[in-house]
ChimeraX commands (.cxc) that place a marker at each C-alpha (Angstrom):
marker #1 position 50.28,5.41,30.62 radius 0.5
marker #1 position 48.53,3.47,28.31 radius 0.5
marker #1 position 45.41,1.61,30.15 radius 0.5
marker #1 position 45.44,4.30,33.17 radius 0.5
marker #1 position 42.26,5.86,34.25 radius 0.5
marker #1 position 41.68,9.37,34.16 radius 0.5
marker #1 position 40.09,11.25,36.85 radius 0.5
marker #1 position 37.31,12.22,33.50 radius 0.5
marker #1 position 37.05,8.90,32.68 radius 0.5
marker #1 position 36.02,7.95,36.26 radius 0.5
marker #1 position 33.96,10.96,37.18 radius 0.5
marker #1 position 31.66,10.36,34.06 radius 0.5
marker #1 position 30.79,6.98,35.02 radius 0.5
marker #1 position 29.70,8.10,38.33 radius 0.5
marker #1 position 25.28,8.32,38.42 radius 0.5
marker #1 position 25.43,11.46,40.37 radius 0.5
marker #1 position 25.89,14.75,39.10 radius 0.5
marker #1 position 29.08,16.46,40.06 radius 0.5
marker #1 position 30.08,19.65,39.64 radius 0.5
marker #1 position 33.66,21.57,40.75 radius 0.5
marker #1 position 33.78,24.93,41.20 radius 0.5
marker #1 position 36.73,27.42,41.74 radius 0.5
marker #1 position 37.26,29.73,44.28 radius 0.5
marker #1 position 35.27,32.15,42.81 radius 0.5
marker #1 position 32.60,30.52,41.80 radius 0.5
marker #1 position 33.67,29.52,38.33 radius 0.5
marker #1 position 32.96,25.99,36.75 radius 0.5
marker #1 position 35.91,24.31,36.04 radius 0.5
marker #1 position 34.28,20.73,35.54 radius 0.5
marker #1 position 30.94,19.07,35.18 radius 0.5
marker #1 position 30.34,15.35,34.40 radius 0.5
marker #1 position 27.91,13.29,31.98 radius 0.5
marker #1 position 25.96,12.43,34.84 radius 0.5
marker #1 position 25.22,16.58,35.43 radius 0.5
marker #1 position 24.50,17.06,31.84 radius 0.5
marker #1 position 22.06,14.80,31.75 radius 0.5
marker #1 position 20.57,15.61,35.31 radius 0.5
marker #1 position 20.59,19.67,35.07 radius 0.5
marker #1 position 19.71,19.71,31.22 radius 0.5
marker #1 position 23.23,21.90,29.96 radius 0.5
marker #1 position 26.26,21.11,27.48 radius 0.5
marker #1 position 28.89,20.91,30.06 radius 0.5
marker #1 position 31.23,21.60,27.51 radius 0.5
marker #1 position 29.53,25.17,27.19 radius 0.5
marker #1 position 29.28,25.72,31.20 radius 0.5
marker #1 position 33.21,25.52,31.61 radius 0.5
marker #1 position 34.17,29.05,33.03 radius 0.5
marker #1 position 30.15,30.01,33.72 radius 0.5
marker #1 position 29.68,31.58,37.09 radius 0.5
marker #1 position 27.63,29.14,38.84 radius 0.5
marker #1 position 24.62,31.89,40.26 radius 0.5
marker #1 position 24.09,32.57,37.05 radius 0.5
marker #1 position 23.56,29.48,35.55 radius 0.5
marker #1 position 22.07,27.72,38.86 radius 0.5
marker #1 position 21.21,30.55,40.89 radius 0.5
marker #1 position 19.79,28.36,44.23 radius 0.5
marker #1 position 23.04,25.93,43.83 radius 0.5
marker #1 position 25.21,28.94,43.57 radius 0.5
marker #1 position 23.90,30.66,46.82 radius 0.5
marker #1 position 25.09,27.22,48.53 radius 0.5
marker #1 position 28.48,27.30,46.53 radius 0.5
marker #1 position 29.29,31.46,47.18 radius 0.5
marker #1 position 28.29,30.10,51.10 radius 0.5
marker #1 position 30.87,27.17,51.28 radius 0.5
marker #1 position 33.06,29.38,50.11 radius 0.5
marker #1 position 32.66,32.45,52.45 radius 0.5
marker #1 position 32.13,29.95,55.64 radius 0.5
marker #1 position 34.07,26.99,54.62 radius 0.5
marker #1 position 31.39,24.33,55.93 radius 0.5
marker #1 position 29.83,22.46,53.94 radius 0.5
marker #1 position 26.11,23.19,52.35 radius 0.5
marker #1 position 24.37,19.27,52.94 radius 0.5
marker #1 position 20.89,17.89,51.57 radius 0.5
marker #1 position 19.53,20.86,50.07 radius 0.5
marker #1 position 16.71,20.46,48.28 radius 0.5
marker #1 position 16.52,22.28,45.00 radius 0.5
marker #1 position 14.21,21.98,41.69 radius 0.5
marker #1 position 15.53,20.61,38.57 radius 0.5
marker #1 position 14.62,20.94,35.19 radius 0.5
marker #1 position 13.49,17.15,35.36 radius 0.5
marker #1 position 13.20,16.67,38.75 radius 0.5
marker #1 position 13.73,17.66,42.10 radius 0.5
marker #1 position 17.02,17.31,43.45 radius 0.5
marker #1 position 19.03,16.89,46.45 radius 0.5
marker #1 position 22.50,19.04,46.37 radius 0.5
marker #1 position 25.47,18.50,48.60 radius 0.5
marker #1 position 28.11,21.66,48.45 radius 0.5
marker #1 position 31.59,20.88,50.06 radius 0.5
marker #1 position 34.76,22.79,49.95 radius 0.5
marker #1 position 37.83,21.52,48.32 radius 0.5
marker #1 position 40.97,22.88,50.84 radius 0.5
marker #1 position 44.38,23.31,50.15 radius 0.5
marker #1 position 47.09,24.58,52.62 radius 0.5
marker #1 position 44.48,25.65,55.17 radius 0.5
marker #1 position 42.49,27.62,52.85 radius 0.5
marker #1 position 39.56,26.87,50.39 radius 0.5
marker #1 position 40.22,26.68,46.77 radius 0.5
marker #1 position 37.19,25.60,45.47 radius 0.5
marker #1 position 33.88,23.21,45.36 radius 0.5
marker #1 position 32.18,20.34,44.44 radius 0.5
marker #1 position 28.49,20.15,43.84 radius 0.5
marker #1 position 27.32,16.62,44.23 radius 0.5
marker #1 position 23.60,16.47,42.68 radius 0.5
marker #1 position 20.88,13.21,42.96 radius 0.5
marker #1 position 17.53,13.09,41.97 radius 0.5
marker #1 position 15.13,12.96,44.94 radius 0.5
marker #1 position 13.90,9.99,43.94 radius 0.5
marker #1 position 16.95,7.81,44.36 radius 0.5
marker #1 position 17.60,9.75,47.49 radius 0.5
marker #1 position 13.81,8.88,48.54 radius 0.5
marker #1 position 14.69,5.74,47.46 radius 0.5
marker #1 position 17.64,5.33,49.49 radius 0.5
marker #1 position 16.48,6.41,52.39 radius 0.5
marker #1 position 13.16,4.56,52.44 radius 0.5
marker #1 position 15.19,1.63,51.95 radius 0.5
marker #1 position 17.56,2.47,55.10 radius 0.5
marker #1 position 14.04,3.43,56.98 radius 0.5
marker #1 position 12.88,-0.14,56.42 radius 0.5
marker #1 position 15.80,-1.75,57.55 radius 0.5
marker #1 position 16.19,0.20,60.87 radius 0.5
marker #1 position 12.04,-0.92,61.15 radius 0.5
marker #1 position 13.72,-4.71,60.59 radius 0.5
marker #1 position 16.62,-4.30,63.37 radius 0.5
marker #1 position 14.29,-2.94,65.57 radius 0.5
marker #1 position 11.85,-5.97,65.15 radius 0.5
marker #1 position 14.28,-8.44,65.50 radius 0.5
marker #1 position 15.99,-6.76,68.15 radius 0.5
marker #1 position 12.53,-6.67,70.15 radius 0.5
marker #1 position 12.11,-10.47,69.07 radius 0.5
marker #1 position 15.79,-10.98,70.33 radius 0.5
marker #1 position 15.02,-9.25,73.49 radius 0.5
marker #1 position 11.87,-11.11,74.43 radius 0.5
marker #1 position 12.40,-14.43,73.24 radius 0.5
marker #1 position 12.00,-17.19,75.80 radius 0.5
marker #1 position 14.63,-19.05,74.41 radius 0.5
marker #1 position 18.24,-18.28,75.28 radius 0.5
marker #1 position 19.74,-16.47,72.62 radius 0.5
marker #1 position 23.44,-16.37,71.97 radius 0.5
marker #1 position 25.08,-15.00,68.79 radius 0.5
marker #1 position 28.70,-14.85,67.99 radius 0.5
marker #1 position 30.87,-13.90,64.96 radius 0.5
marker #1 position 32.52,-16.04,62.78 radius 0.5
marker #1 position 36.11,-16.59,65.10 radius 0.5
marker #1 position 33.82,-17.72,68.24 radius 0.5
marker #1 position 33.68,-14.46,69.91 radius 0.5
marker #1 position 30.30,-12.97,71.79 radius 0.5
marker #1 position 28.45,-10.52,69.96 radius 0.5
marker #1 position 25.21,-10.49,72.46 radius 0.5
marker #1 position 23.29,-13.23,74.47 radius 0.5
marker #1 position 19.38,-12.21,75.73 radius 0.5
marker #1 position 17.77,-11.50,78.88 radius 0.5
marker #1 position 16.58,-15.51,78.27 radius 0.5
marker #1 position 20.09,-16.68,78.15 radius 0.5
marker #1 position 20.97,-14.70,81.02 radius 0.5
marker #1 position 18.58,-16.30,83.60 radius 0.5
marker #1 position 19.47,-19.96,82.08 radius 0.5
marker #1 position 23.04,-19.46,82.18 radius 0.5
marker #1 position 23.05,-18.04,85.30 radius 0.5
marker #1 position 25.52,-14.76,83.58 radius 0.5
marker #1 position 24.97,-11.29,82.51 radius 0.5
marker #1 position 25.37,-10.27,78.83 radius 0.5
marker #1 position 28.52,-7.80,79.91 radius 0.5
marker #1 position 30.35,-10.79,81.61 radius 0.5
marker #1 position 30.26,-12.66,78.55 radius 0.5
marker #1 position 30.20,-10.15,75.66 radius 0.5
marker #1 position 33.39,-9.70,73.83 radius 0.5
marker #1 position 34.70,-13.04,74.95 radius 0.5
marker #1 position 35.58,-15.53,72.78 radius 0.5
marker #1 position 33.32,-19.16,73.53 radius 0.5
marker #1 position 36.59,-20.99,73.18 radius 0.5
marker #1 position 37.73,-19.02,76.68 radius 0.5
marker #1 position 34.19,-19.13,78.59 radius 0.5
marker #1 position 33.81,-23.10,78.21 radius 0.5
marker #1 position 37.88,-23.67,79.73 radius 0.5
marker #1 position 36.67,-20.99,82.50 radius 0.5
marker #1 position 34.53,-23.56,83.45 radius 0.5
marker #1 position 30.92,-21.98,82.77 radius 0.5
marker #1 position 29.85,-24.19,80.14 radius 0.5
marker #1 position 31.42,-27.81,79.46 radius 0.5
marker #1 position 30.71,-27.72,75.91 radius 0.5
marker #1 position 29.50,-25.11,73.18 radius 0.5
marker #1 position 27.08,-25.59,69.99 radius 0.5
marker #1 position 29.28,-22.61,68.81 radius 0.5
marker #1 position 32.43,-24.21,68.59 radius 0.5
marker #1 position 30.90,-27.24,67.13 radius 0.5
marker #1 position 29.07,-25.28,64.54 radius 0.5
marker #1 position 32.56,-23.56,63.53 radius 0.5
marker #1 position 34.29,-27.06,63.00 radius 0.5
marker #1 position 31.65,-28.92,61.56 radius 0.5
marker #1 position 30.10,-26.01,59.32 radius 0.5
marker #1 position 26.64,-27.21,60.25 radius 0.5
marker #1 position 23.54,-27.18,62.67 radius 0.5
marker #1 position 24.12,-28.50,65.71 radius 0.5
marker #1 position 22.33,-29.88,68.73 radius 0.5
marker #1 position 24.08,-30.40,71.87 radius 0.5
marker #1 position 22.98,-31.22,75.73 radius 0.5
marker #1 position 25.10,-28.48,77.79 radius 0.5
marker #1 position 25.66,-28.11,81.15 radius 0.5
marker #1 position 25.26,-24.54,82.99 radius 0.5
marker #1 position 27.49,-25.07,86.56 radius 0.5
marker #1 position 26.70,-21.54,87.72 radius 0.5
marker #1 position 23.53,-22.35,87.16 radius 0.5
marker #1 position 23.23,-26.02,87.18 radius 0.5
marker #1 position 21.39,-26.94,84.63 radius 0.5
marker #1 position 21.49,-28.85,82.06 radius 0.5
marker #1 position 19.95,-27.46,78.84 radius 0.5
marker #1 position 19.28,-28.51,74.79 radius 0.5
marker #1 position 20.36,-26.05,72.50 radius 0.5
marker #1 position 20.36,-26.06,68.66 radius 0.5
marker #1 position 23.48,-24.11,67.20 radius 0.5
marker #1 position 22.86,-22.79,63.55 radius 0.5
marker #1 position 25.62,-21.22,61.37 radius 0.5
marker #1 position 24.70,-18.05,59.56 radius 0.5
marker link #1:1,2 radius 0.2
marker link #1:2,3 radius 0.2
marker link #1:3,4 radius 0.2
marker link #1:4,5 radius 0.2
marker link #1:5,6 radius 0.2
marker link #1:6,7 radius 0.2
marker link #1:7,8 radius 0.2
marker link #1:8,9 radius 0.2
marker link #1:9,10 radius 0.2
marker link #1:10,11 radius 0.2
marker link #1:11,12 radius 0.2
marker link #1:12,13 radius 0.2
marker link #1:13,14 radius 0.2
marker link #1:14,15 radius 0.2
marker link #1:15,16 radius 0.2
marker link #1:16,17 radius 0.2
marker link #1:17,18 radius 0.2
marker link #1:18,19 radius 0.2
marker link #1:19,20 radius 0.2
marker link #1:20,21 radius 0.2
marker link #1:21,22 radius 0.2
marker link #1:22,23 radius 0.2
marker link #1:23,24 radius 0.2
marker link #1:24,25 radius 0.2
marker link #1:25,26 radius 0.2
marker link #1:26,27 radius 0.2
marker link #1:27,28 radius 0.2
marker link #1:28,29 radius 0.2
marker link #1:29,30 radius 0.2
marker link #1:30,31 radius 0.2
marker link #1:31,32 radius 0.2
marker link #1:32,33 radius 0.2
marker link #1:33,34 radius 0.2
marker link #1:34,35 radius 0.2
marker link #1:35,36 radius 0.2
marker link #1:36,37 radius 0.2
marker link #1:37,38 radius 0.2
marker link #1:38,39 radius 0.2
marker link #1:39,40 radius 0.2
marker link #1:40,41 radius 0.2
marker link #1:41,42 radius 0.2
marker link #1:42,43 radius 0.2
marker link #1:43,44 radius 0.2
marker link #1:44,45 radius 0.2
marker link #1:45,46 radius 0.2
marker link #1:46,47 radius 0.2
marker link #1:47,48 radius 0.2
marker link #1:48,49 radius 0.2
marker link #1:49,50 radius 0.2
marker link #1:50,51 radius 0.2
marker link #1:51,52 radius 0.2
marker link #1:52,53 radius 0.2
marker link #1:53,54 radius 0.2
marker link #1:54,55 radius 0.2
marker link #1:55,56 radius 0.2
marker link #1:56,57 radius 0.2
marker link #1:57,58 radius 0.2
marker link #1:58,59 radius 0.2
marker link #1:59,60 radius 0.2
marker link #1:60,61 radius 0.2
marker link #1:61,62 radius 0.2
marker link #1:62,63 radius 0.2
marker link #1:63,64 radius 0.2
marker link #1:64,65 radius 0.2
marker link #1:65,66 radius 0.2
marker link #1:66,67 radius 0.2
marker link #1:67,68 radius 0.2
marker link #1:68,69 radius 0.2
marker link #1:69,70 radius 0.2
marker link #1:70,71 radius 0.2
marker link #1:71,72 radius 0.2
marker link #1:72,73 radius 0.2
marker link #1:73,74 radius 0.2
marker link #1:74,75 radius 0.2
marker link #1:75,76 radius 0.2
marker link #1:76,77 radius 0.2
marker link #1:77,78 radius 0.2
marker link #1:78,79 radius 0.2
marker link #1:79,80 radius 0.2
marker link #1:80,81 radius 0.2
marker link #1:81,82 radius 0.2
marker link #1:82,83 radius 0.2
marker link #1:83,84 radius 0.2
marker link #1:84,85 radius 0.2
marker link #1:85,86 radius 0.2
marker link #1:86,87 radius 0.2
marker link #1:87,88 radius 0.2
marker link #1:88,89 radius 0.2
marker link #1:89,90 radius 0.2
marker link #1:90,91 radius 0.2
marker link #1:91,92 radius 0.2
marker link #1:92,93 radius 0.2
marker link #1:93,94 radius 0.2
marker link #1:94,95 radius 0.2
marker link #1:95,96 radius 0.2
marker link #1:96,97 radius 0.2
marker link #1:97,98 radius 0.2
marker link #1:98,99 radius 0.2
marker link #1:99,100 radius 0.2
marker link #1:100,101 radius 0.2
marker link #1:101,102 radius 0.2
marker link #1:102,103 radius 0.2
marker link #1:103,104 radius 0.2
marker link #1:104,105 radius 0.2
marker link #1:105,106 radius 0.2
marker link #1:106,107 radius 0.2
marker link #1:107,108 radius 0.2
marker link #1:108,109 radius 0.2
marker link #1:109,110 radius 0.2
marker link #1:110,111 radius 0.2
marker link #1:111,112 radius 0.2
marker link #1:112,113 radius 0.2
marker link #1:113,114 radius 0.2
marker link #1:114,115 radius 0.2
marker link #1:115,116 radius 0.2
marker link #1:116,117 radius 0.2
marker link #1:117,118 radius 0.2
marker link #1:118,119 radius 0.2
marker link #1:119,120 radius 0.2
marker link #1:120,121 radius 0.2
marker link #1:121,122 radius 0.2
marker link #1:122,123 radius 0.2
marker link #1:123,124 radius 0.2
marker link #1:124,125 radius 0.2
marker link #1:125,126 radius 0.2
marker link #1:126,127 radius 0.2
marker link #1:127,128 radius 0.2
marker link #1:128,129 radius 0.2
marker link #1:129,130 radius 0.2
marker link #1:130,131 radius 0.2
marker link #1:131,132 radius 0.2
marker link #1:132,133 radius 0.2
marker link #1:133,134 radius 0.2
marker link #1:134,135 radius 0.2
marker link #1:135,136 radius 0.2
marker link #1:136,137 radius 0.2
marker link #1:137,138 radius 0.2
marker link #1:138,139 radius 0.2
marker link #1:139,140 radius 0.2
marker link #1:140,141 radius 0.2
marker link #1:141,142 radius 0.2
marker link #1:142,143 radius 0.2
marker link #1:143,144 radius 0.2
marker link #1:144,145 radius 0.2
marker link #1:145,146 radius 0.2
marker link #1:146,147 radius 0.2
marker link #1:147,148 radius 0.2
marker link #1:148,149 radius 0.2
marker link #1:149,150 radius 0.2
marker link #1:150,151 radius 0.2
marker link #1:151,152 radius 0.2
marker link #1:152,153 radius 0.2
marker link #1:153,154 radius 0.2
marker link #1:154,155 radius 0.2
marker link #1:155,156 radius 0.2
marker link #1:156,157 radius 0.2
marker link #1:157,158 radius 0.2
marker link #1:158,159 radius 0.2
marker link #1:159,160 radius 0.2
marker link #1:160,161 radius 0.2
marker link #1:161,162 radius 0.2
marker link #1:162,163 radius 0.2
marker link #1:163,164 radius 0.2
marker link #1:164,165 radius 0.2
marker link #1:165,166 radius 0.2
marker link #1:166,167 radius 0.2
marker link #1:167,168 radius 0.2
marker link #1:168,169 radius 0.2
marker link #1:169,170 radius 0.2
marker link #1:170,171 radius 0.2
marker link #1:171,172 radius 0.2
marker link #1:172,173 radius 0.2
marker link #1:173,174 radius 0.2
marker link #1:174,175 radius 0.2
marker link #1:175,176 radius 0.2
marker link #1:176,177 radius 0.2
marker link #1:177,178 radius 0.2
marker link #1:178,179 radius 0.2
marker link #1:179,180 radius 0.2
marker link #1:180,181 radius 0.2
marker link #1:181,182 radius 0.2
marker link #1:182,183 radius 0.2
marker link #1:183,184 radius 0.2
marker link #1:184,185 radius 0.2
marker link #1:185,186 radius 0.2
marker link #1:186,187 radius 0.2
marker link #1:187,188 radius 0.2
marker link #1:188,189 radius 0.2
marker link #1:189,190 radius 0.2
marker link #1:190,191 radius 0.2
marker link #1:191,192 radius 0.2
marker link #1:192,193 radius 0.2
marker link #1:193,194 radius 0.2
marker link #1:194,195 radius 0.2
marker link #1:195,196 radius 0.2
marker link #1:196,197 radius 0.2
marker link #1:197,198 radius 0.2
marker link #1:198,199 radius 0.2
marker link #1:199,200 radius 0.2
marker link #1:200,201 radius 0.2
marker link #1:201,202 radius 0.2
marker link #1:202,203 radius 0.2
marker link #1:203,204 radius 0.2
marker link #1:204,205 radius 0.2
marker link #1:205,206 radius 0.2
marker link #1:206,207 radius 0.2
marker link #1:207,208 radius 0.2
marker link #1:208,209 radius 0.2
marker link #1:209,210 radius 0.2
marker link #1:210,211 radius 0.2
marker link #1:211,212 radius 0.2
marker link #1:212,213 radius 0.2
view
């Protein structure tokens, strides 16, 4: 069909390197991306016998293929640059018919996972800043429900995070706890807030600024 994509088409615009094997260790299909990567005319590697041409990547490939599990973030050298392989089966009927070798230069994989590195450092931060804020802190999603309040919050309102958590605002203030919510004004009006509320398990009455994200 004319306009259809073709399984080539879409491999070869992929930036990793992919290779399929069959189930004997035969290369039935490499992409641009590979060429490029491992330095070969993949037109000339169709029907090669992957130890032979990539003898550390073919080890991993005759091993999926023995034990069925899948050979993940293997580091291997390439003629550029290191790289970082992932072999995993292809299965058909119970039984495994073949490979694909999934190849990235350790640089974007350093890359990568510096980047997820730095934000688990950021989470961590703000969930420390969260956590030992003196302010009440109470976040919900986008329909009004709880996500998480603080230990701050907690003592002010009077509550603990599970009794609340999961709830929707809308539900807590007609239970009585609250007799008004920055939240629910911040949904209709779309904008900061800042509201006098008052606690009654707690009895108190307290200022509190409601922000939309």
């Amino acid at each position: 069909m004319k306009g259809q994509l073709t399984c080539e088409q879409i491999l070869n615009a992929i930036s990793n390197g992919v290779i399929a094997t069959d189930s004997a260790g035969h290369i039935v299909l490499m992409n641009k991306a590979a060429e490029k990567i491992l330095g070969f005319n993949r037109k000339k590697t169709i029907g090669a016998y992957i130890p032979d041409l990539l003898p550390m990547t073919g080890d991993l490939v005759l091993k999926c293929l023995e034990t069925g599990k899948p050979q993940l973030g293997q580091h291997i050298p390439g003629k550029r640059l290191k790289l970082v392989v992932n072999v995993t089966g292809i299965h058909e009927d119970n039984r495994i018919v073949g490979t694909v070798c999934n190849f990235e230069g350790m640089r974007e994989f350093e890359l990568t996972a510096t980047k997820l590195e730095s934000y688990k450092q950021l989470n961590e931060q703000l969930h420390a800043i969260f956590k030992s804020s003196s302010d009440g802190i109470w976040v919900s999603d986008g329909e009004g429900k709880v996500i998480n309040i603080n230990e701050a919050s907690e003592k002010l309102n009077g509550i603990k995070a599970k009794d609340v958590i999961g709830k929707n605002i809308k539900n807590i203030v007609e239970e009585g706890l609250l007799d008004r919510s920055a939240t629910l004004e911040v949904l209709t009006t779309k904008r900061q807030v800042n509201i006098v509320q008052y606690v009654s398990r707690s009895k108190k009455h307290l200022l509190l600024t409601g922000t939309p994200v």
